[in-house]
mmCIF file of the N, C-alpha and C atoms, coordinates in Angstrom:
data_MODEL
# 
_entry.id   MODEL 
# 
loop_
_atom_site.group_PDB 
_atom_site.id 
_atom_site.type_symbol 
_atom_site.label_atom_id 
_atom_site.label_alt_id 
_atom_site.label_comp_id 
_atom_site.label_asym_id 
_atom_site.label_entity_id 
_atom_site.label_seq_id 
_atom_site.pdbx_PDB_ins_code 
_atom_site.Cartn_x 
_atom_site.Cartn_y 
_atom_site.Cartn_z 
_atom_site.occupancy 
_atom_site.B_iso_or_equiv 
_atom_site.pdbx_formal_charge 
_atom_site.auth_seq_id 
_atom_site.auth_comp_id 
_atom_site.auth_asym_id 
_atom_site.auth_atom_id 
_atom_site.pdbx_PDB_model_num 
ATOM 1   N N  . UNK A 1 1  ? -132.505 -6.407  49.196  1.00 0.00 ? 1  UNK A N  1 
ATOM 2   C CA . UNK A 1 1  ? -132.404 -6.147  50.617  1.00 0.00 ? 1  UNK A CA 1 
ATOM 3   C C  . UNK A 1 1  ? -131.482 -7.198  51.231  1.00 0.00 ? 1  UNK A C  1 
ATOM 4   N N  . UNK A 1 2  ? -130.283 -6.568  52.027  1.00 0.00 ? 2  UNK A N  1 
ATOM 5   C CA . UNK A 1 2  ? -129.427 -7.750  52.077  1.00 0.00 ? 2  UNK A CA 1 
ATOM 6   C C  . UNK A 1 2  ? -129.393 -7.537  53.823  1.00 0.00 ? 2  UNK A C  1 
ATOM 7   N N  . UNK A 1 3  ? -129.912 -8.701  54.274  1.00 0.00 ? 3  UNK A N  1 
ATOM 8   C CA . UNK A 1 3  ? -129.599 -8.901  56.228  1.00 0.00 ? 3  UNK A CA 1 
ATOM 9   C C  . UNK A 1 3  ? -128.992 -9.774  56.270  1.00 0.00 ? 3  UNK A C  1 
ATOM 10  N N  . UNK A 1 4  ? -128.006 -9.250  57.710  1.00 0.00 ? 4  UNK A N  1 
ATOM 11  C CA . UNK A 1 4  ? -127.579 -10.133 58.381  1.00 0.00 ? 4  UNK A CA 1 
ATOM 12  C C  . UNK A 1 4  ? -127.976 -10.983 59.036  1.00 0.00 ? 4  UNK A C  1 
ATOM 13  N N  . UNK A 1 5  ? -127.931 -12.033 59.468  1.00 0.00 ? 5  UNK A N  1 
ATOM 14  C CA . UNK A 1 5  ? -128.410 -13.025 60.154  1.00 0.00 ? 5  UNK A CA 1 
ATOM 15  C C  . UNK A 1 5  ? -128.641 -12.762 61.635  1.00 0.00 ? 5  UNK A C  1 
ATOM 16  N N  . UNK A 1 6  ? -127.951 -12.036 61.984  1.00 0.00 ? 6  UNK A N  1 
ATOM 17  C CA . UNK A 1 6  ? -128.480 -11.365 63.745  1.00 0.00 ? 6  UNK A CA 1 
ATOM 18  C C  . UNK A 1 6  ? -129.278 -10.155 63.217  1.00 0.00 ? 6  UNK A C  1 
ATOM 19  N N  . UNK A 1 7  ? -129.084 -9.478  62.440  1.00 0.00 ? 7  UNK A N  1 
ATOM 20  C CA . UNK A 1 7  ? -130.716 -8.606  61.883  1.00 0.00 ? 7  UNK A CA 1 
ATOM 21  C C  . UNK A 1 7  ? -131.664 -9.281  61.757  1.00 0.00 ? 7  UNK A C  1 
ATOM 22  N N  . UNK A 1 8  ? -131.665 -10.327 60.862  1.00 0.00 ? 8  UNK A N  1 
ATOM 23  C CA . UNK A 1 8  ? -133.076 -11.382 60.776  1.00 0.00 ? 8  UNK A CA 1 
ATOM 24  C C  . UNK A 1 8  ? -133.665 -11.927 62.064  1.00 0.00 ? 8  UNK A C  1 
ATOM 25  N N  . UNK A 1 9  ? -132.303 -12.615 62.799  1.00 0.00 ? 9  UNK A N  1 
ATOM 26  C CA . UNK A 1 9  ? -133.097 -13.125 63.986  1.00 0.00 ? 9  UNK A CA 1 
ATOM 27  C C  . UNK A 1 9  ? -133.561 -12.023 65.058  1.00 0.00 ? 9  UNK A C  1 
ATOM 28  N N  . UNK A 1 10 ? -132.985 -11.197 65.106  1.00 0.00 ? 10 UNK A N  1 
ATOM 29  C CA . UNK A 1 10 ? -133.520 -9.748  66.091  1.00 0.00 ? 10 UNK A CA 1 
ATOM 30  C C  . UNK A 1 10 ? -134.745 -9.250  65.823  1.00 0.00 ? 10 UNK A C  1 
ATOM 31  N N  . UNK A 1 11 ? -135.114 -9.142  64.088  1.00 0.00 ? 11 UNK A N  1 
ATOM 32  C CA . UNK A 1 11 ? -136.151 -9.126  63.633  1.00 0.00 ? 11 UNK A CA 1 
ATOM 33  C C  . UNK A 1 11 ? -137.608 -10.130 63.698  1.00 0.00 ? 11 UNK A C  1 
ATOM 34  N N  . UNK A 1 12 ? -137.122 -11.059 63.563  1.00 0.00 ? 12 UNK A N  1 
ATOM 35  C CA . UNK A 1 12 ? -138.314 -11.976 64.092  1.00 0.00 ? 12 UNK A CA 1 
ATOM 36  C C  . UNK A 1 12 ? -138.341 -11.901 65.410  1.00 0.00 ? 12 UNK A C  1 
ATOM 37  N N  . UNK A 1 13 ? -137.533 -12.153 66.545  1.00 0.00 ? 13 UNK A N  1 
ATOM 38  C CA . UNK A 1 13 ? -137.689 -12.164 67.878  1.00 0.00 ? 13 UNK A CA 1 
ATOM 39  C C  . UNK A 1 13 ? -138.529 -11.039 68.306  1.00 0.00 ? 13 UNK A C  1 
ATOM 40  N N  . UNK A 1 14 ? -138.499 -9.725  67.560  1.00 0.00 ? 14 UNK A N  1 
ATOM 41  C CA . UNK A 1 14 ? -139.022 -8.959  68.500  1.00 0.00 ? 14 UNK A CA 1 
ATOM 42  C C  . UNK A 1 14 ? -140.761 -8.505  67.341  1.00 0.00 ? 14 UNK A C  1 
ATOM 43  N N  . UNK A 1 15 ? -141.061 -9.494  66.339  1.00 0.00 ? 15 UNK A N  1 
ATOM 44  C CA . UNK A 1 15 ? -141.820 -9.199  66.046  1.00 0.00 ? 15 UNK A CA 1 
ATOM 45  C C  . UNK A 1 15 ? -143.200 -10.532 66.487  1.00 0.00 ? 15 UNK A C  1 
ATOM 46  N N  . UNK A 1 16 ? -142.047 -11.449 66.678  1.00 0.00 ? 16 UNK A N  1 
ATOM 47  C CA . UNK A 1 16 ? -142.983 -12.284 66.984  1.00 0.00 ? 16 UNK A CA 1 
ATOM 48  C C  . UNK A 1 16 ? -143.112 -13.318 68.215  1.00 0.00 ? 16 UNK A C  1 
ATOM 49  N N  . UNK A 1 17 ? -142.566 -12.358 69.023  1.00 0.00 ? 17 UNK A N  1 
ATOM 50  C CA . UNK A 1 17 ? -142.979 -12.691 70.041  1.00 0.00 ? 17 UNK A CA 1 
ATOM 51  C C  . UNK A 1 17 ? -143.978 -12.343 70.902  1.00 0.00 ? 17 UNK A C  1 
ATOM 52  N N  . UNK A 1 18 ? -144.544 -13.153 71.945  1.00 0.00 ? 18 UNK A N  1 
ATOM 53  C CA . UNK A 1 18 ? -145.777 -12.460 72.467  1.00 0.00 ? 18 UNK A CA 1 
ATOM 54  C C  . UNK A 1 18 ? -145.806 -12.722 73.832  1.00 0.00 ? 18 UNK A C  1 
ATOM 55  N N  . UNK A 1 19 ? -145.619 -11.842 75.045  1.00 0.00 ? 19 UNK A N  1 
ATOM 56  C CA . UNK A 1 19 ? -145.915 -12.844 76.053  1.00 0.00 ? 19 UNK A CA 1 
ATOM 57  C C  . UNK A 1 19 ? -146.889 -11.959 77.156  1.00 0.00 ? 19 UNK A C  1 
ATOM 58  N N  . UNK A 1 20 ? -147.589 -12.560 77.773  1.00 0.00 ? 20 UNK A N  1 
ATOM 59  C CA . UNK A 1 20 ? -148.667 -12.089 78.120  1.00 0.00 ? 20 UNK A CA 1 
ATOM 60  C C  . UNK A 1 20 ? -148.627 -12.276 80.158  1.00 0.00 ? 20 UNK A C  1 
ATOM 61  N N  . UNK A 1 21 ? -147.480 -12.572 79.938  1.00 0.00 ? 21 UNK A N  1 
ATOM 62  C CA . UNK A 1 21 ? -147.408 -12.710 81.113  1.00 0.00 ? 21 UNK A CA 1 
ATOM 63  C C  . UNK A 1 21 ? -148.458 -14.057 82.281  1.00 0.00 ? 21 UNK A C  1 
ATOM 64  N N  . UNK A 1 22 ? -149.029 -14.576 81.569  1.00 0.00 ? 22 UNK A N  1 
ATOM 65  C CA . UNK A 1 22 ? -149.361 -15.953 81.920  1.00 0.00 ? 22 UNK A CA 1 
ATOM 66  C C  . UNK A 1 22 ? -148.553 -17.557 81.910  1.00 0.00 ? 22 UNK A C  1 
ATOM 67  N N  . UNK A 1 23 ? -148.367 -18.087 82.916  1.00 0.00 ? 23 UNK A N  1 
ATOM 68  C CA . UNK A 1 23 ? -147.668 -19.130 82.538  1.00 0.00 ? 23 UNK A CA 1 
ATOM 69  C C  . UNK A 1 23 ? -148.085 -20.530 83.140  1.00 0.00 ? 23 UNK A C  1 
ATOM 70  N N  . UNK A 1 24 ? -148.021 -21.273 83.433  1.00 0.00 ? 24 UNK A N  1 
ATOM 71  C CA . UNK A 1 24 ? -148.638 -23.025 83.945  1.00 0.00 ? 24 UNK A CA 1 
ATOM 72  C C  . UNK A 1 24 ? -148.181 -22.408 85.303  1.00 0.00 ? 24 UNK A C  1 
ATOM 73  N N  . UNK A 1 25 ? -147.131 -21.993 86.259  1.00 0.00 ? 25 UNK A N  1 
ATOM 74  C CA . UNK A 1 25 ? -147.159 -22.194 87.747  1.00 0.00 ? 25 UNK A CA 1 
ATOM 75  C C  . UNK A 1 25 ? -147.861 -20.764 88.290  1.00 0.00 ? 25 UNK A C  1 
ATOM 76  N N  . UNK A 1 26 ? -147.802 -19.740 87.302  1.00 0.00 ? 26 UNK A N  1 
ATOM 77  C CA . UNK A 1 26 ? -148.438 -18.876 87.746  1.00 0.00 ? 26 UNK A CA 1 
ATOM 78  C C  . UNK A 1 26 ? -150.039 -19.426 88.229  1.00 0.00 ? 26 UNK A C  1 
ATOM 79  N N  . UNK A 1 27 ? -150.769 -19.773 87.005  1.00 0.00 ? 27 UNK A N  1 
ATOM 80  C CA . UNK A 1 27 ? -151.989 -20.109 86.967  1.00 0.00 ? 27 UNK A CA 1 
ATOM 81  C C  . UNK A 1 27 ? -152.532 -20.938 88.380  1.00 0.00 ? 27 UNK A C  1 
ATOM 82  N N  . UNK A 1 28 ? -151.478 -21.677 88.122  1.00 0.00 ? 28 UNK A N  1 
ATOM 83  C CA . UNK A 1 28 ? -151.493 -23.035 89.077  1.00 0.00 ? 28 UNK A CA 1 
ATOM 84  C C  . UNK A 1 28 ? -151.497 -22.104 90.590  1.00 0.00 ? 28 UNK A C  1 
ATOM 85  N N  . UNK A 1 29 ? -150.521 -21.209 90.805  1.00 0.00 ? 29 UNK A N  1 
ATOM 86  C CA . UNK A 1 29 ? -150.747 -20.928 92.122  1.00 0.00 ? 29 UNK A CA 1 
ATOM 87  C C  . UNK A 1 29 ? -151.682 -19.849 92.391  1.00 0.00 ? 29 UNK A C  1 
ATOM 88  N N  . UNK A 1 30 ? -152.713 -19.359 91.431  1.00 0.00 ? 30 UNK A N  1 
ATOM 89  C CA . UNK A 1 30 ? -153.643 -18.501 91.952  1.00 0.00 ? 30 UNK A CA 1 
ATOM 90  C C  . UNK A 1 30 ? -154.809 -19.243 92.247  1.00 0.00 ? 30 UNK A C  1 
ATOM 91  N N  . UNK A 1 31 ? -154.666 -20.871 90.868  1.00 0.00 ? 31 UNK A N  1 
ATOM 92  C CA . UNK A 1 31 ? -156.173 -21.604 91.308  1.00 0.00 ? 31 UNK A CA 1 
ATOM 93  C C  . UNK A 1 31 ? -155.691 -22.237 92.636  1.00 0.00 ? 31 UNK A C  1 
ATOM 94  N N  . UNK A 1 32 ? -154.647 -22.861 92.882  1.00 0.00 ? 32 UNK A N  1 
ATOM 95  C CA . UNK A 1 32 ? -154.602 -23.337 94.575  1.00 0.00 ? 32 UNK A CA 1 
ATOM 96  C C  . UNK A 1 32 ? -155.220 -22.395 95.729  1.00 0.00 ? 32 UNK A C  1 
ATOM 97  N N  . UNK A 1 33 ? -154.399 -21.408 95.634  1.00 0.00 ? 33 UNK A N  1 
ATOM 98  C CA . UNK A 1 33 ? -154.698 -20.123 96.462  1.00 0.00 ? 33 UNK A CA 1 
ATOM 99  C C  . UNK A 1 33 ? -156.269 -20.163 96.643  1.00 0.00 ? 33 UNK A C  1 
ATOM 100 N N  . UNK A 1 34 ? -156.842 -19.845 95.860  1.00 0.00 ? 34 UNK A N  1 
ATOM 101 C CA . UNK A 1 34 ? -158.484 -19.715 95.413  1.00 0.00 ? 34 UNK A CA 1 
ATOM 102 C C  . UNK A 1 34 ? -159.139 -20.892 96.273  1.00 0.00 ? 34 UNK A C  1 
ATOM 103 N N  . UNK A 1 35 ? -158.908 -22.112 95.783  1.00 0.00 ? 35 UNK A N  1 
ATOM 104 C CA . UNK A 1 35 ? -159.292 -23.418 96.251  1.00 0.00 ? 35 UNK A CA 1 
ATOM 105 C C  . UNK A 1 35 ? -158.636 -23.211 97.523  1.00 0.00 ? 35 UNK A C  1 
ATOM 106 N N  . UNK A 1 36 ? -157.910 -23.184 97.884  1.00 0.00 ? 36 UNK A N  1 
ATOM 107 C CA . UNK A 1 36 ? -157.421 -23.115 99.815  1.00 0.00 ? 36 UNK A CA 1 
ATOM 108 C C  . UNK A 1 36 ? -158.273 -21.685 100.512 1.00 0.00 ? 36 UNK A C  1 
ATOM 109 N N  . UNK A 1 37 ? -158.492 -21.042 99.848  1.00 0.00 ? 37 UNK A N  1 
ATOM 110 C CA . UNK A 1 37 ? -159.042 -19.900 100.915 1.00 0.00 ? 37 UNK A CA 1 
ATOM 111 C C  . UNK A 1 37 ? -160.490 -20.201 100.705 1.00 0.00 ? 37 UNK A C  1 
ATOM 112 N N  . UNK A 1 38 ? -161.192 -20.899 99.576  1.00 0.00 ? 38 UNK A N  1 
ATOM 113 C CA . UNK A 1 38 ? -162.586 -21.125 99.859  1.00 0.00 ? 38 UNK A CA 1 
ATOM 114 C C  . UNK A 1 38 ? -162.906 -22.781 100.766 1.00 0.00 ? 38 UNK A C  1 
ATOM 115 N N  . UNK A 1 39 ? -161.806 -23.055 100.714 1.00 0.00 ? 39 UNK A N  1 
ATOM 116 C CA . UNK A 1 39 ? -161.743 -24.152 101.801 1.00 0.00 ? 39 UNK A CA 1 
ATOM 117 C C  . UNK A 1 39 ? -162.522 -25.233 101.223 1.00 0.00 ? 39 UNK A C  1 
ATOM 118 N N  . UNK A 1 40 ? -161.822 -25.666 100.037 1.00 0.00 ? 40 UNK A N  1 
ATOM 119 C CA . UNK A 1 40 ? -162.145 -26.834 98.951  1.00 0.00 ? 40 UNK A CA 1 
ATOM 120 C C  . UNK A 1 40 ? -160.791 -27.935 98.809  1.00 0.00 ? 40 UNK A C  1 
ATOM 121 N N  . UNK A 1 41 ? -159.840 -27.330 99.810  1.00 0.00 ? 41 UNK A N  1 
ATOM 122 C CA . UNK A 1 41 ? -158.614 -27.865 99.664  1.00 0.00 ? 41 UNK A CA 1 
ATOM 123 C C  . UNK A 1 41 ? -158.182 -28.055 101.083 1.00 0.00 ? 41 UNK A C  1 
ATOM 124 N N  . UNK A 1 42 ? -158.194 -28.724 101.385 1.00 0.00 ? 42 UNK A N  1 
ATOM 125 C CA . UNK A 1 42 ? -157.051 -28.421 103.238 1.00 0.00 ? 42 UNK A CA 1 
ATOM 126 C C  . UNK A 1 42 ? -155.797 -28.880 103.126 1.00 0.00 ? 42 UNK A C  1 
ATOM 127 N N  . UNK A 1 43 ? -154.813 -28.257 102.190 1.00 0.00 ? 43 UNK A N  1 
ATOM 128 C CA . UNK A 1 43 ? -153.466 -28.800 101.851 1.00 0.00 ? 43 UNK A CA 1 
ATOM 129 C C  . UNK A 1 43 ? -152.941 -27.416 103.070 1.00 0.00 ? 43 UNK A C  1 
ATOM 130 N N  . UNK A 1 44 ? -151.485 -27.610 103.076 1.00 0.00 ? 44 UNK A N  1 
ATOM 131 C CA . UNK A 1 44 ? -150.837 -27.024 104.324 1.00 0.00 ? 44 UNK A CA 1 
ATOM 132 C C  . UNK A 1 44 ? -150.612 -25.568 103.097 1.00 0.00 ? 44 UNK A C  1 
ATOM 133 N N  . UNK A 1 45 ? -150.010 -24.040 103.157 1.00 0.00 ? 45 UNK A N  1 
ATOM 134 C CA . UNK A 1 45 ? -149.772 -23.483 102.674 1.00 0.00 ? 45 UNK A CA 1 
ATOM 135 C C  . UNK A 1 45 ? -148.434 -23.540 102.095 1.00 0.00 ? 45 UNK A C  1 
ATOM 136 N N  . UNK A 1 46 ? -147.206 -24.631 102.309 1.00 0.00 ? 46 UNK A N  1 
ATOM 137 C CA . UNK A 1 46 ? -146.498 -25.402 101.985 1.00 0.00 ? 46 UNK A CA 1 
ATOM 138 C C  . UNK A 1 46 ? -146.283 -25.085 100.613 1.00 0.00 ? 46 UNK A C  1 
ATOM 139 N N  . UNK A 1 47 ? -147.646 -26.427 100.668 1.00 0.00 ? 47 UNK A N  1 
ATOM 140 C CA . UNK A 1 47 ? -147.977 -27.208 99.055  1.00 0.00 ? 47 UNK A CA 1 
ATOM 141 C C  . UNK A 1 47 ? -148.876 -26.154 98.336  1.00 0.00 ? 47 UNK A C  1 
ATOM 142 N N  . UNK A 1 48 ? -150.048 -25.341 98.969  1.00 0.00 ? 48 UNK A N  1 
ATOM 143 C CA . UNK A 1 48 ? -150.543 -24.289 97.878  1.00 0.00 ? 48 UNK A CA 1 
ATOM 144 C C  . UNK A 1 48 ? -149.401 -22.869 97.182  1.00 0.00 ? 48 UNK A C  1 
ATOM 145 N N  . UNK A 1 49 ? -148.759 -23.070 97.829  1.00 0.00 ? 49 UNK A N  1 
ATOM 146 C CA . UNK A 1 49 ? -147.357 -22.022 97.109  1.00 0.00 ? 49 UNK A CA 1 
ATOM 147 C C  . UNK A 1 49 ? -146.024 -22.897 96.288  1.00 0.00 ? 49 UNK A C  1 
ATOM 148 N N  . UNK A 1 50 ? -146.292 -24.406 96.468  1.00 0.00 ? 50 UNK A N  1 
ATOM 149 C CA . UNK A 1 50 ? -145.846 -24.902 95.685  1.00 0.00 ? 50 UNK A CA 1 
ATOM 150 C C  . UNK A 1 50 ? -145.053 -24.483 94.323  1.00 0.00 ? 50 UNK A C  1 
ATOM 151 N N  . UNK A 1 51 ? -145.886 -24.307 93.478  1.00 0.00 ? 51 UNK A N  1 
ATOM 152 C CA . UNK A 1 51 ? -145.861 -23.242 92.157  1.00 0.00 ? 51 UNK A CA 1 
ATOM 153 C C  . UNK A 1 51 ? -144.804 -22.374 91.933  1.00 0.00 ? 51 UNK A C  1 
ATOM 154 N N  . UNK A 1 52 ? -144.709 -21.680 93.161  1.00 0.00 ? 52 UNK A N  1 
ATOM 155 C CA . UNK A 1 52 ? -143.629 -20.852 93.080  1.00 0.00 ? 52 UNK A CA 1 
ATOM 156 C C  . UNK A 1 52 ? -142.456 -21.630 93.523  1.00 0.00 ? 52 UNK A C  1 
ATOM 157 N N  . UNK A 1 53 ? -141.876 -22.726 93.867  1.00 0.00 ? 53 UNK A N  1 
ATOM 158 C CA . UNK A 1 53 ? -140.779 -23.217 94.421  1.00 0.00 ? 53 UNK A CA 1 
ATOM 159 C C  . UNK A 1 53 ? -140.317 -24.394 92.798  1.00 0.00 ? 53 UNK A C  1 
ATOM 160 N N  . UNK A 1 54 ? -141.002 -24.526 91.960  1.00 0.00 ? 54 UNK A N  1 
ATOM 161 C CA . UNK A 1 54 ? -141.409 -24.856 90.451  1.00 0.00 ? 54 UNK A CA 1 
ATOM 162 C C  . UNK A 1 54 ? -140.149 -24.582 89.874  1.00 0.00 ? 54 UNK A C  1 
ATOM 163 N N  . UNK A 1 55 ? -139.965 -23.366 89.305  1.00 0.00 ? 55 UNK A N  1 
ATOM 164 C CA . UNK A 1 55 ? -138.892 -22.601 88.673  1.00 0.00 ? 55 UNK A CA 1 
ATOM 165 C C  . UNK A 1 55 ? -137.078 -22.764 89.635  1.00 0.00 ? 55 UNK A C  1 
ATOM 166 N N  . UNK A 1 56 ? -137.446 -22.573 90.918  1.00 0.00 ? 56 UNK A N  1 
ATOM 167 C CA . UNK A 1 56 ? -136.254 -22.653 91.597  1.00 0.00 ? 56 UNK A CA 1 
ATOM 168 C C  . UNK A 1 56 ? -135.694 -24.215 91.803  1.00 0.00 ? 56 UNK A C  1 
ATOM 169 N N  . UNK A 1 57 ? -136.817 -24.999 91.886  1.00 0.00 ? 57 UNK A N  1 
ATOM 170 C CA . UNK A 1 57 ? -136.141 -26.430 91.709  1.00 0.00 ? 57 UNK A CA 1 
ATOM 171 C C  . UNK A 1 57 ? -135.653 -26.748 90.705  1.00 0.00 ? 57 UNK A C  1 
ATOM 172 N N  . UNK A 1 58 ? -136.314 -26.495 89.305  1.00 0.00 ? 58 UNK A N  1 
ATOM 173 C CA . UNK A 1 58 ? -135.140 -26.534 88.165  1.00 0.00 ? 58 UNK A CA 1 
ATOM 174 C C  . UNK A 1 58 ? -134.079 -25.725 87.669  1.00 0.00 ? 58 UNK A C  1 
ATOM 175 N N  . UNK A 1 59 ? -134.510 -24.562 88.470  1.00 0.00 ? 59 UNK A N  1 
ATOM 176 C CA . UNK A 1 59 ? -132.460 -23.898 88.012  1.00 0.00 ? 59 UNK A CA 1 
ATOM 177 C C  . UNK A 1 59 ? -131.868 -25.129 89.152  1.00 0.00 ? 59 UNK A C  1 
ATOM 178 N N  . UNK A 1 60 ? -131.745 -25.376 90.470  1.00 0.00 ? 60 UNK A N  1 
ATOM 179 C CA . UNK A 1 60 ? -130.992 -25.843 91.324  1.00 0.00 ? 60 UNK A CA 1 
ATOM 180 C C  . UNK A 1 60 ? -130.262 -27.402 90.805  1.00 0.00 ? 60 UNK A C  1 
ATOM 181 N N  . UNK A 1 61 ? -131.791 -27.919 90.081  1.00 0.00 ? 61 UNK A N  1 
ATOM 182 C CA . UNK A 1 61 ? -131.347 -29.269 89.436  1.00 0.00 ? 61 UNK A CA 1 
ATOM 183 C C  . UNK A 1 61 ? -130.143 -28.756 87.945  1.00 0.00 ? 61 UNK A C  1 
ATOM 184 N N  . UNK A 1 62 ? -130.744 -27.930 87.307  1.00 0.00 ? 62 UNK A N  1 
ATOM 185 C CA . UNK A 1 62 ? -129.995 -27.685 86.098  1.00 0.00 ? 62 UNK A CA 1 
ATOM 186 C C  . UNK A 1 62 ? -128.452 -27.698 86.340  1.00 0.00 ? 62 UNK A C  1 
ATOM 187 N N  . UNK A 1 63 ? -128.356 -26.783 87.947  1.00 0.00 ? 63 UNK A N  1 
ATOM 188 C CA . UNK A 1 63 ? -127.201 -26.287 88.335  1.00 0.00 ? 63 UNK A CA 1 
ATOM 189 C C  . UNK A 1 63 ? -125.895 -27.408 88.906  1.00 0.00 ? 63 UNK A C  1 
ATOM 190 N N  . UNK A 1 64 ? -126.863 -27.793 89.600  1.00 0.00 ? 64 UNK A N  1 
ATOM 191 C CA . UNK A 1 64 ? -126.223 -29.224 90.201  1.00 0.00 ? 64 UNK A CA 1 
ATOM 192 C C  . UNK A 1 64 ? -125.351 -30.430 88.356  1.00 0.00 ? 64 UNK A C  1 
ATOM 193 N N  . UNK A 1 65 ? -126.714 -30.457 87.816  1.00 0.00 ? 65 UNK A N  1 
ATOM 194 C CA . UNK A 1 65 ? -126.297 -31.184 86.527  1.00 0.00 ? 65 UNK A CA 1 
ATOM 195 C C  . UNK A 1 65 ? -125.336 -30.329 85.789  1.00 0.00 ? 65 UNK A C  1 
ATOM 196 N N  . UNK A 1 66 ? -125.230 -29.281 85.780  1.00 0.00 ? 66 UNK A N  1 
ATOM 197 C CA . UNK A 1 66 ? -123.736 -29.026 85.211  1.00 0.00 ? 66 UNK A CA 1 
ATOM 198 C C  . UNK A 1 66 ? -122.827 -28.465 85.842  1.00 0.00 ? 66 UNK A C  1 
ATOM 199 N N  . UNK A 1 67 ? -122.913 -28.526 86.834  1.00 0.00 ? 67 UNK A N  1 
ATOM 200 C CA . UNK A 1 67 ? -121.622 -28.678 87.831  1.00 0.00 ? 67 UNK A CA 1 
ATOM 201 C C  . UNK A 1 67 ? -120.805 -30.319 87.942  1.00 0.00 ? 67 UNK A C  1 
ATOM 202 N N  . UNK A 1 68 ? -121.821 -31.130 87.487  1.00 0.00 ? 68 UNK A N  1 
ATOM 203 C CA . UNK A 1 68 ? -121.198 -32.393 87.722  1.00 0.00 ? 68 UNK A CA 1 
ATOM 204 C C  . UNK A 1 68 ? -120.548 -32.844 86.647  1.00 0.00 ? 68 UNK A C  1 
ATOM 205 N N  . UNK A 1 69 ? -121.601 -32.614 85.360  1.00 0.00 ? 69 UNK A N  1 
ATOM 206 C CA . UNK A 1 69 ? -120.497 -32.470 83.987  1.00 0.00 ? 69 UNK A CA 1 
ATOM 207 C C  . UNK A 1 69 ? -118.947 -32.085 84.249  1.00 0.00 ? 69 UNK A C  1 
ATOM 208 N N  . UNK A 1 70 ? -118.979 -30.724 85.032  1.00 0.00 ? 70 UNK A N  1 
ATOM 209 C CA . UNK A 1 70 ? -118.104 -30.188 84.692  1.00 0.00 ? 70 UNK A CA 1 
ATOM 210 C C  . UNK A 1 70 ? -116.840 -30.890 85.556  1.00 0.00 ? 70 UNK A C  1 
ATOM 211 N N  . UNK A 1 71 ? -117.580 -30.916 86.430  1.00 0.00 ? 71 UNK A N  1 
ATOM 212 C CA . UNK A 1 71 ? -116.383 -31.988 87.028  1.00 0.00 ? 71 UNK A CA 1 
ATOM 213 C C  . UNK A 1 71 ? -115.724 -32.838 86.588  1.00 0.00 ? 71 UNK A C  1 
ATOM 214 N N  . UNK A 1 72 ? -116.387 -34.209 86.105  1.00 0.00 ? 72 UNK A N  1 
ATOM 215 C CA . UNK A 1 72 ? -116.848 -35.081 85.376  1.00 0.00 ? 72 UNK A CA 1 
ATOM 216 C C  . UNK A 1 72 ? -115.424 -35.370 84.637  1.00 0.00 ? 72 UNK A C  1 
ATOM 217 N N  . UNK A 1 73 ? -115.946 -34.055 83.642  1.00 0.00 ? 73 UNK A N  1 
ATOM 218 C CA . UNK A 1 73 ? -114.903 -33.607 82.619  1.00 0.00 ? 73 UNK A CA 1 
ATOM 219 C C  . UNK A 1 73 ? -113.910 -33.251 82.834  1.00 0.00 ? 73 UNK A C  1 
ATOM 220 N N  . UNK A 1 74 ? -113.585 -32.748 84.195  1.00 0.00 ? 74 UNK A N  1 
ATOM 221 C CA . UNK A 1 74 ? -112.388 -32.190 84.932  1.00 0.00 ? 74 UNK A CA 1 
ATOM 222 C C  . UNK A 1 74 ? -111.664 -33.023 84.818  1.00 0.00 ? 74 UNK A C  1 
ATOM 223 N N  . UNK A 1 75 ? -112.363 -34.223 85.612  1.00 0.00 ? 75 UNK A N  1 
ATOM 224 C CA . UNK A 1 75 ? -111.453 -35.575 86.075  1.00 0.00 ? 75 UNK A CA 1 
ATOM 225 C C  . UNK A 1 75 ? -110.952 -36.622 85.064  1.00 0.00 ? 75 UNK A C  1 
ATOM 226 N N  . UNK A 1 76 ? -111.477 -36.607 83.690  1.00 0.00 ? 76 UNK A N  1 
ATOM 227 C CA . UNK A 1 76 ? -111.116 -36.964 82.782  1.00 0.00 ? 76 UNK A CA 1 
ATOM 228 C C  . UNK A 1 76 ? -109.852 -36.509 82.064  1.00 0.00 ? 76 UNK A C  1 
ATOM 229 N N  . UNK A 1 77 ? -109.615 -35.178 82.334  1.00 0.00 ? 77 UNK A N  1 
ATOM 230 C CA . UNK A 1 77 ? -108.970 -34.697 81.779  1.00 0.00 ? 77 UNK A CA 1 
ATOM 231 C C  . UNK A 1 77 ? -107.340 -34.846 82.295  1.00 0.00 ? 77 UNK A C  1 
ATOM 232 N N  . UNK A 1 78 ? -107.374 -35.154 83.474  1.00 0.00 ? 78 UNK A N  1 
ATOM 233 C CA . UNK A 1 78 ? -106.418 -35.354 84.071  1.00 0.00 ? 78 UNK A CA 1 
ATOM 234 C C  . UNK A 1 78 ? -105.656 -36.885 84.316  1.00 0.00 ? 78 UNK A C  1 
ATOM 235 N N  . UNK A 1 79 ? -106.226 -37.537 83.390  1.00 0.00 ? 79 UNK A N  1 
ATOM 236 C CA . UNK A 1 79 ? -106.250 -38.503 83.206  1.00 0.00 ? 79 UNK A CA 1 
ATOM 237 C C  . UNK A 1 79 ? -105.507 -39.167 82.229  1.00 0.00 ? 79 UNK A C  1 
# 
């Protein structure tokens, strides 16, 4: 049996992967939620939706960090 190497990896990826749709900020913002509406928490609704602002702060940081590389590298180059 002879595979290619994007057959193999296509093959494992889709056999072994699993996702269940649970993740750390999900979780995180249903137990806040929970804890703020039974009024165990008096944080502003701000900070209990927190969770969701999680994911968008690290694309923005990611984005920023390689935009500056790229610059970076720009300016080197011209050099």
């Amino acid at each position: 049996m002879n595979m290619t190497m994007t057959t193999m990896i296509t093959k494992y990826m889709t056999t072994n992967t699993k996702n269940d749709g649970t993740n750390l900020t999900g979780v995180l913002l249903v137990v806040f939620i929970v804890l703020k509406l039974t009024n165990l928490i008096n944080w502003s609704w701000l900070w209990v939706l927190s969770p969701l602002w999680i994911p968008v702060g690290m694309v923005v940081v990611f984005t920023v960090l390689t935009a500056l590389v790229v610059l970076i590298m720009e300016a080197f180059k011209r050099w």
